[in-house]
C-alpha positions in Angstrom: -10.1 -80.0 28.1 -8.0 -82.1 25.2 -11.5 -81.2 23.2 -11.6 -77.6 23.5 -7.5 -77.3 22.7 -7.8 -79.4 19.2 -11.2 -77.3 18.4 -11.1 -74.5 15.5 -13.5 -72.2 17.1 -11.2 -72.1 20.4 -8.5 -70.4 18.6 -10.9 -68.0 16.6 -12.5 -67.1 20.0 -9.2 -66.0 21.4 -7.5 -64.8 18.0 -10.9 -62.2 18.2 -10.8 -61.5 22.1 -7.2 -60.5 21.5 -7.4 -58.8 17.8 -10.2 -57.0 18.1 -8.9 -54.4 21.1 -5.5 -54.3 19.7 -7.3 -53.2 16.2 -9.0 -51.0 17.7 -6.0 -49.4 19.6 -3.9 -49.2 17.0 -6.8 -47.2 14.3 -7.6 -44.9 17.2 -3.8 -43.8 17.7 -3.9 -43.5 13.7 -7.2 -41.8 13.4 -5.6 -39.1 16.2 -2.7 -39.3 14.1 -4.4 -38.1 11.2 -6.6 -35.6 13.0 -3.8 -33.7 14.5 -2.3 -33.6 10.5 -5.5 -32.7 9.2 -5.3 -35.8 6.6 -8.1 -36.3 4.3 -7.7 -39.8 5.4 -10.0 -39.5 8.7 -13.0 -40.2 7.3 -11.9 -43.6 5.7 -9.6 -44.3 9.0 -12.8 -44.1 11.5 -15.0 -46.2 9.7 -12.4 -48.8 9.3 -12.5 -48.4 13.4 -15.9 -48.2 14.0 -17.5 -50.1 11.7 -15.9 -52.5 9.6 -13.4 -54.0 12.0 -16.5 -54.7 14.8 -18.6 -56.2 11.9 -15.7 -58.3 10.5 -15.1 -59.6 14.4 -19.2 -60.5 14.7 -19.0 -62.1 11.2 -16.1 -64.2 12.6 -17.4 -65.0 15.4 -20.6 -66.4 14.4 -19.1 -68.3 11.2 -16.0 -69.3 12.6 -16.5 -69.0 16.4 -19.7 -70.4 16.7 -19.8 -72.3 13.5 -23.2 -71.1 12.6 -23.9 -72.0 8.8 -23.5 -69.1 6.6 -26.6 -69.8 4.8 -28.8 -68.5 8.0 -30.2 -65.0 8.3 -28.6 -63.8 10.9 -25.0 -64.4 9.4 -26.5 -63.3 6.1 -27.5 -59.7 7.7 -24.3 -58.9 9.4 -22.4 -60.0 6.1 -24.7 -57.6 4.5 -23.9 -54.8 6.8 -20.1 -55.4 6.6 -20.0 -55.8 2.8 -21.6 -52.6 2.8 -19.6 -50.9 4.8 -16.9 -52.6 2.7 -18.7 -50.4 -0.2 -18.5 -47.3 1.6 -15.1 -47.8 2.5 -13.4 -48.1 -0.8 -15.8 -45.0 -2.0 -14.5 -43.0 0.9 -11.0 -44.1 0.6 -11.0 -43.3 -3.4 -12.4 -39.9 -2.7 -9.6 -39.3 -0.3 -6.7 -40.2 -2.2 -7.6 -39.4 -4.9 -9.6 -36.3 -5.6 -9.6 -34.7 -1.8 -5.8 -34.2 -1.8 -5.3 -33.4 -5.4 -2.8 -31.0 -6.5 -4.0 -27.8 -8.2 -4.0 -28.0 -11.6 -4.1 -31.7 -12.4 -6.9 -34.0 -14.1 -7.9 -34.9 -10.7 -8.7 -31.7 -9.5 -10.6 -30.7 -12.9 -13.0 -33.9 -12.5 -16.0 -32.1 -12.2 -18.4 -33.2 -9.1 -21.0 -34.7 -11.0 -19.0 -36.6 -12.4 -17.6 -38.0 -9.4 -21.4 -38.0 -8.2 -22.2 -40.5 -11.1 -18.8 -42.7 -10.3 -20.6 -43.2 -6.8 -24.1 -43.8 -7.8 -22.7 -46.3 -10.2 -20.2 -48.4 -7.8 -23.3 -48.3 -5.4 -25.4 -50.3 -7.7 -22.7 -53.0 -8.6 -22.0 -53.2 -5.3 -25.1 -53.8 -4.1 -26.0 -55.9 -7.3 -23.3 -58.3 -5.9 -23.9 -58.2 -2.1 -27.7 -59.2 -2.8 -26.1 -62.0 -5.7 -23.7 -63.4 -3.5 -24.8 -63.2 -0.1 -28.8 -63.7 -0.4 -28.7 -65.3 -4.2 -30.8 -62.8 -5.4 -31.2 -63.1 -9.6 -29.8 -59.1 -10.6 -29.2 -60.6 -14.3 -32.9 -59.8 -15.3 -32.5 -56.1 -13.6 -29.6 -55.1 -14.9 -30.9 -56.2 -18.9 -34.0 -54.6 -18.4 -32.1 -51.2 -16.6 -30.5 -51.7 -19.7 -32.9 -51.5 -22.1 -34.8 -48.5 -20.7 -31.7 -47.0 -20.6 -31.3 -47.2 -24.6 -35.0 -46.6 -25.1 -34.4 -43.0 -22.9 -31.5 -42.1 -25.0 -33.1 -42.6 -27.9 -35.9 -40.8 -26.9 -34.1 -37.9 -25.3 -31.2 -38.2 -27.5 -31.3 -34.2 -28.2 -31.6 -33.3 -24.2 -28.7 -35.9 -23.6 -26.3 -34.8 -26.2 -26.8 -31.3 -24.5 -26.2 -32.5 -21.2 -22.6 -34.3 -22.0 -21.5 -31.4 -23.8 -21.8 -29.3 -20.7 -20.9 -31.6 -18.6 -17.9 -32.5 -20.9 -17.1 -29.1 -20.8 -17.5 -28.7 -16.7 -14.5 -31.6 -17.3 -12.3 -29.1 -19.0 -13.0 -26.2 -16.4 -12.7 -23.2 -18.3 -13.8 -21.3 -15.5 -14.2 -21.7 -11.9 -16.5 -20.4 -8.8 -15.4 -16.7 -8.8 -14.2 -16.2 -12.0 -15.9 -13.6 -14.6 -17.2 -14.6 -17.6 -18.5 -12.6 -20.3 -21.2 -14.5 -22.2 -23.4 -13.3 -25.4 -25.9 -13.2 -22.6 -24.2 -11.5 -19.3 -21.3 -10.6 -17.9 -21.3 -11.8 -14.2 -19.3 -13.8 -11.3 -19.5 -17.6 -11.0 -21.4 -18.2 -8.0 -22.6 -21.8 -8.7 -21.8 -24.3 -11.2 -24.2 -27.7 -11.6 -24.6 -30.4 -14.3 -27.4 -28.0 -15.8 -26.5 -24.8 -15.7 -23.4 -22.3 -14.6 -25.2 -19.1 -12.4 -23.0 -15.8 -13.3 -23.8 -12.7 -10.7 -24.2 -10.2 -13.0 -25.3 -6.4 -11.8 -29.3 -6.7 -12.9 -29.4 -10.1 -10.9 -28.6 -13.8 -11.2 -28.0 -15.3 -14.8 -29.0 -18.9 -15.0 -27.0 -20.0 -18.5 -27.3 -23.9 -19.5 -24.1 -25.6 -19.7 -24.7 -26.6 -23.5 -25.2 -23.0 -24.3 -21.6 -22.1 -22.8 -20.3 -25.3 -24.8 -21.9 -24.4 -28.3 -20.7 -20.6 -27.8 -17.8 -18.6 -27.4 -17.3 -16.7 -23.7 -14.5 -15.0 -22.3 -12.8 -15.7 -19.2 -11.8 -12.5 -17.6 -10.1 -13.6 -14.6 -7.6 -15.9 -16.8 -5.0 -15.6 -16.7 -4.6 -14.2 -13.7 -3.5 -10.7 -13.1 -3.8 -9.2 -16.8 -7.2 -7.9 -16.7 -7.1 -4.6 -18.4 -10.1 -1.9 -18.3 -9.8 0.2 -21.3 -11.9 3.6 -21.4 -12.6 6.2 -24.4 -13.0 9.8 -23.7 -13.5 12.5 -26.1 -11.3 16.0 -26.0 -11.3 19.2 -27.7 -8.8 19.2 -30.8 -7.6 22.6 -29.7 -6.1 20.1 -26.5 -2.5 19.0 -27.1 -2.4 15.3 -27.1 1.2 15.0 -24.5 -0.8 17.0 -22.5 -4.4 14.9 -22.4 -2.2 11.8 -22.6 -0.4 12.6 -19.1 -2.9 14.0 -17.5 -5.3 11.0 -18.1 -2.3 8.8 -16.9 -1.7 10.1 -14.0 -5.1 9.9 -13.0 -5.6 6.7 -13.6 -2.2 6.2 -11.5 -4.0 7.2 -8.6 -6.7 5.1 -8.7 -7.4 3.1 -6.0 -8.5 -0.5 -8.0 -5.7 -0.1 -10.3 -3.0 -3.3 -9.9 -0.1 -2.1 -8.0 3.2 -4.4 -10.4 1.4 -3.0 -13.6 1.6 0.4 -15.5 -1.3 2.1 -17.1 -1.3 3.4 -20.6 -3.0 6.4 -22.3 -2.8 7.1 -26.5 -4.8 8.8 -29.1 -7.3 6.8 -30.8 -7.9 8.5 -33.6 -10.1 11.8 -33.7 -10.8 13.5 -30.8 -10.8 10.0 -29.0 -8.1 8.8 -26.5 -7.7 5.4 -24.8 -6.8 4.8 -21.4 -5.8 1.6 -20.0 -6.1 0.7 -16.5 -4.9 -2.7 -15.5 -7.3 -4.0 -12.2 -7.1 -7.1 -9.6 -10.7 -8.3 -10.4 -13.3 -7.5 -13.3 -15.3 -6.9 -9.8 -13.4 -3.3 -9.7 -14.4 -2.5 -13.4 -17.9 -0.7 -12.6 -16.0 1.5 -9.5 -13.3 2.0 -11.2 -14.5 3.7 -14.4 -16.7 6.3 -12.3 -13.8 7.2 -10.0 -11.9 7.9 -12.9 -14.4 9.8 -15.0 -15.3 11.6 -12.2 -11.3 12.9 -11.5 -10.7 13.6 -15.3 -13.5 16.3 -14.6 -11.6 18.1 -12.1 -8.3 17.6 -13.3 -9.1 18.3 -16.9 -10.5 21.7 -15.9 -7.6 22.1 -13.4 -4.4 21.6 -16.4 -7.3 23.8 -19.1 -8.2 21.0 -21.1 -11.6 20.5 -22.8 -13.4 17.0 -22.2 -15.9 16.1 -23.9 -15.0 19.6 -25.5 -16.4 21.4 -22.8 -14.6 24.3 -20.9 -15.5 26.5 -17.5 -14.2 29.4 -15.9 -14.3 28.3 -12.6 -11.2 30.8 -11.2 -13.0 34.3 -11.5 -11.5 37.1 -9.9 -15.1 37.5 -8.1 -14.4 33.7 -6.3 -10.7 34.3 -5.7 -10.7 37.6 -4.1 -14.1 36.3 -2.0 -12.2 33.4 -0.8 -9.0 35.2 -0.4 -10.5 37.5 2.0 -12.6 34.4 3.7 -9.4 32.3 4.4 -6.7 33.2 3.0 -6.5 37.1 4.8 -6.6 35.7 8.4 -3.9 32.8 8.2 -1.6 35.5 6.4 -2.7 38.8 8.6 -3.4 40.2 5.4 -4.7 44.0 5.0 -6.7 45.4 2.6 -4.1 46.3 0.2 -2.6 43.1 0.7 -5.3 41.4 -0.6 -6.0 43.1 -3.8 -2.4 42.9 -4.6 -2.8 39.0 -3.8 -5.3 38.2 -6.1 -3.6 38.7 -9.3 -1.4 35.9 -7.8 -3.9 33.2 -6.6 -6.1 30.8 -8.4 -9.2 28.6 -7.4 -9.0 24.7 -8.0 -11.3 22.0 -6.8 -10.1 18.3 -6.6 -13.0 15.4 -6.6 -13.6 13.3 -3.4 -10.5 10.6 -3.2 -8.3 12.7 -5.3 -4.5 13.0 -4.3 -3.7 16.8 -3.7 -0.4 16.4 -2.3 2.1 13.7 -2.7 4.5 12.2 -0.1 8.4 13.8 -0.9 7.3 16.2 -3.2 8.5 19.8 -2.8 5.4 21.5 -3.1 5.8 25.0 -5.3 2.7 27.0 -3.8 0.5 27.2 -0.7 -3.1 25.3 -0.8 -5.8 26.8 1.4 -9.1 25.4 2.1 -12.1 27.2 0.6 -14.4 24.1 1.2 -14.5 20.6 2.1 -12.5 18.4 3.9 -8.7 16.6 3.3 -7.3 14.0 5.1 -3.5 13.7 6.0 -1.8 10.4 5.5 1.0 8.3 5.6 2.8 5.4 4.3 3.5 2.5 7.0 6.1 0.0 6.6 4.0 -2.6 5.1 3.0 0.4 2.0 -0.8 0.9 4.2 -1.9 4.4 4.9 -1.9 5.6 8.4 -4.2 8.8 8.9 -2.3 11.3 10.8 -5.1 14.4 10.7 -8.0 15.8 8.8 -8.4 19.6 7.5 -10.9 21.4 7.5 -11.5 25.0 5.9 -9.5 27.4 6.7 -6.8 24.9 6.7 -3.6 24.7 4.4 -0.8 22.5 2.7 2.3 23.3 1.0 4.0 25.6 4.0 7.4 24.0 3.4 7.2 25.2 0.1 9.4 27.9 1.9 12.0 25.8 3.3 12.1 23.7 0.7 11.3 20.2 2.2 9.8 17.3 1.2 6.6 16.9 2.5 6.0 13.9 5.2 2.7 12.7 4.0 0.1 12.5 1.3 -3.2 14.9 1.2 -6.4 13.4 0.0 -9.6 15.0 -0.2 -12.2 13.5 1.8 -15.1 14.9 -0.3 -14.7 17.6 -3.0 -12.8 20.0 -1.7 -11.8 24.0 -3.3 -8.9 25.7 -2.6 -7.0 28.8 -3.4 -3.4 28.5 -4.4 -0.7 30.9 -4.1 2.3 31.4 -5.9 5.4 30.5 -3.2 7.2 34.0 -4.6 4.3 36.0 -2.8 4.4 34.1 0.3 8.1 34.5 0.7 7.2 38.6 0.3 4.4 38.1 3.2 6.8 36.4 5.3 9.4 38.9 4.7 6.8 42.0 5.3 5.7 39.6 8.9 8.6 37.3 9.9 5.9 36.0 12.7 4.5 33.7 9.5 7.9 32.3 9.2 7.5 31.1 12.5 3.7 30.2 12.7 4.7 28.4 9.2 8.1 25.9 10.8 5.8 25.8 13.9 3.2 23.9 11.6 5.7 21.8 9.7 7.1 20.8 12.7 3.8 19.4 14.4 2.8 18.1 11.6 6.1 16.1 11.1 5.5 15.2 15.0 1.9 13.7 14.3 2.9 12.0 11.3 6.1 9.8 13.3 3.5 9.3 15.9 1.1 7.5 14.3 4.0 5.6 12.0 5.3 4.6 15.8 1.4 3.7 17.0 0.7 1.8 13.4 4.0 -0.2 13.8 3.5 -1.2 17.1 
């Protein structure tokens, strides 16, 4: 018994009995630790637990415990497997300190990936070069000088293909760009979707661009999404010169006010360029919106040029003929208003047909609306503005509908109109509606009866949207 007291391996045999569940205890209460914080640290923490501390217990206990002579395989394998796990370890470790939990902005999160990739590969093979010198005395001196001279003769021989390569991989380093950013390139203008150590794959709208990363470093691109929240989309349009500039100017800025891609903190801009040009400049959230947003707004400078009697593209239309008003006056407007024959002649002097393209705003919440709107065609959509700015739809007309009734009292309206698709309607003045009301007092009636649903429907579905 005195023997196995005064013996080395007895205290190694009980130091590992007693470390190795305590070890393992106290990693697993770290590793949940770290799971329940989400730490990029988990990864390093469980193989510390289930690898490297069991592996360094066996190595003990065979060298130490047991006394077994390192030189034999079997100490030889398991001093393998821990040295490599060793290697694994510090890779994992340096990944997650360094590079997973970088802050935006800094070198560390710039390091490109292949990059990091050829970090690994090359810690691997010194590692390894040393487990298999140290462990199983394996010569690596004649490996690594012959790795070394290929690797000269291959640069010299691809010298031209390598230079290429660094530069765009030197310039991956810088990140000009990142995955969702757009980039306008002498060759396309597209999204990042994929960036590799050959080439950078734009998105563009004819299909996918494959562009070689020492192209984009021995050119000049432009970044469109940097910095953020100043991309500007600038369209030309021709007028008549007979059209007064003020006029074209704030009509083509209010349009584009309405748009729905425009960025809501920025103010768009619209000036003569010289000629019969002007310039209108929309500010957007994303390059993405530039295609949509330039045909929505084309398309409403068509109906609202025609609408204020200006000439784009120098073009003119008489779209309100007496023919179409006094048709649609006697299709919608005589049966809202109870309108007689007479009445209707004598209304269409007064009334005027307009057409508004699909998305366009035809009434805006708190204005006091100066004439009554009835619909010839199409389809508008009643809205209103929640608490969080989102709009709530509170009803949809259809033809034979109207707008503008508290154009007689004088209120605000509620909501915003929108047409749905394109939508006509016939306008009349407010000075002849008053007359009609004052010929039929009923209308007055019929009329606050409206405004007062309407006001009804539109704190109804505030209340549901809130909720």
């Amino acid at each position: 018994m005195a023997n196995v007291f005064g013996s080395s391996w007895f205290y190694w045999a009980v130091g590992i009995a007693i470390g190795l569940p305590v070890g393992l205890v106290a990693l697993t209460e770290w590793q949940h630790a770290l799971v329940r914080r989400e730490s990029f640290l988990v990864r390093p923490v469980t193989l510390l637990r289930n690898y490297l501390l069991p592996l360094g217990a066996l190595l003990l206990l065979l060298t130490e415990a047991k006394q077994v002579p390192a030189g034999t395989t079997p100490v030889r394998m398991v001093a393998t497997l821990f040295a490599f796990v060793v290697l694994i370890l510090v890779l994992s470790g340096v990944n997650a300190t360094l590079f997973k939990g970088a802050p935006a902005g800094t070198w560390r999160k710039r390091v490109p990936t292949i990059f990091i990739d050829v970090g690994r590969f090359l810690v691997i093979a010194i590692g390894l070069a040393m487990i298999f010198s140290y462990i199983w005395g394996a010569n690596v001196k004649g490996l690594f000088t012959a790795l070394g001279v290929t690797s000269i003769v291959i640069g010299l021989t691809l010298q031209n293909s390598v230079g290429q390569i660094i530069s765009g991989l030197l310039m991956l380093f810088e990140q000009p760009f990142q995955l969702g950013d757009w980039l306008e390139t002498p060759a396309a203008r597209g999204r990042v979707v994929e960036v590799n150590w050959r080439a950078v794959h734009l998105e563009t709208s004819t299909g996918l661009q494959i562009t070689p990363n020492s192209v984009l470093a021995g050119a000049s691109f432009t970044n469109l999404s940097r910095p953020a929240s100043k991309h500007m989309l600038t369209v030309t349009t021709v007028f008549s010169l007979d059209d007064p500039p003020n006029r074209v100017c704030a009509m083509l800025a209010r349009v584009a006010a309405d748009l729905p891609h425009r960025r809501p903190d920025a103010t768009v801009s619209a000036a003569p360029s010289g000629g019969q040009e002007y310039r209108t400049t929309i500010p957007l959230v994303s390059p993405a919106d530039d295609g949509a947003a330039k045909t929505r707004f084309l398309e409403w400078i068509w109906y609202a040029s025609r609408r204020e009697g200006l000439h784009l593209n120098e073009a003119g239309e008489e779209f309100s003929t007496t023919d179409r008003v006094a048709d649609a006056v006697h299709r919608v407007v005589a049966p809202t208003l109870r309108l007689s024959g007479d009445d209707q002649a004598e209304l269409i002097p007064n009334a005027m047909l307009e057409r508004y393209g699909a998305g366009e705003v035809i009434q805006r919440a708190g204005e006091v609306p100066d004439r009554m709107s009835f619909i010839v065609s199409g389809r508008v959509r009643l809205t209103g503005e929640a608490d969080d700015g989102t709009q709530i739809a509170i009803a949809t007309l259809d033809e034979g509908g109207f707008l503008g009734q508290s154009t007689l009292t004088r209120q605000p309206v509620i909501g915003s109109a929108h047409a749905v698709d394109e939508v006509t309607v016939v306008q009349v003045e407010r000075s002849y509606v008053e007359m009609m009301v004052q010929r039929n007092p009923l209308l007055l009636q019929e009329f606050g009866r409206t405004i007062e649903e309407r006001r009804a429907n539109a704190r109804k579905a505030l209340a549901v949207a809130a909720d």
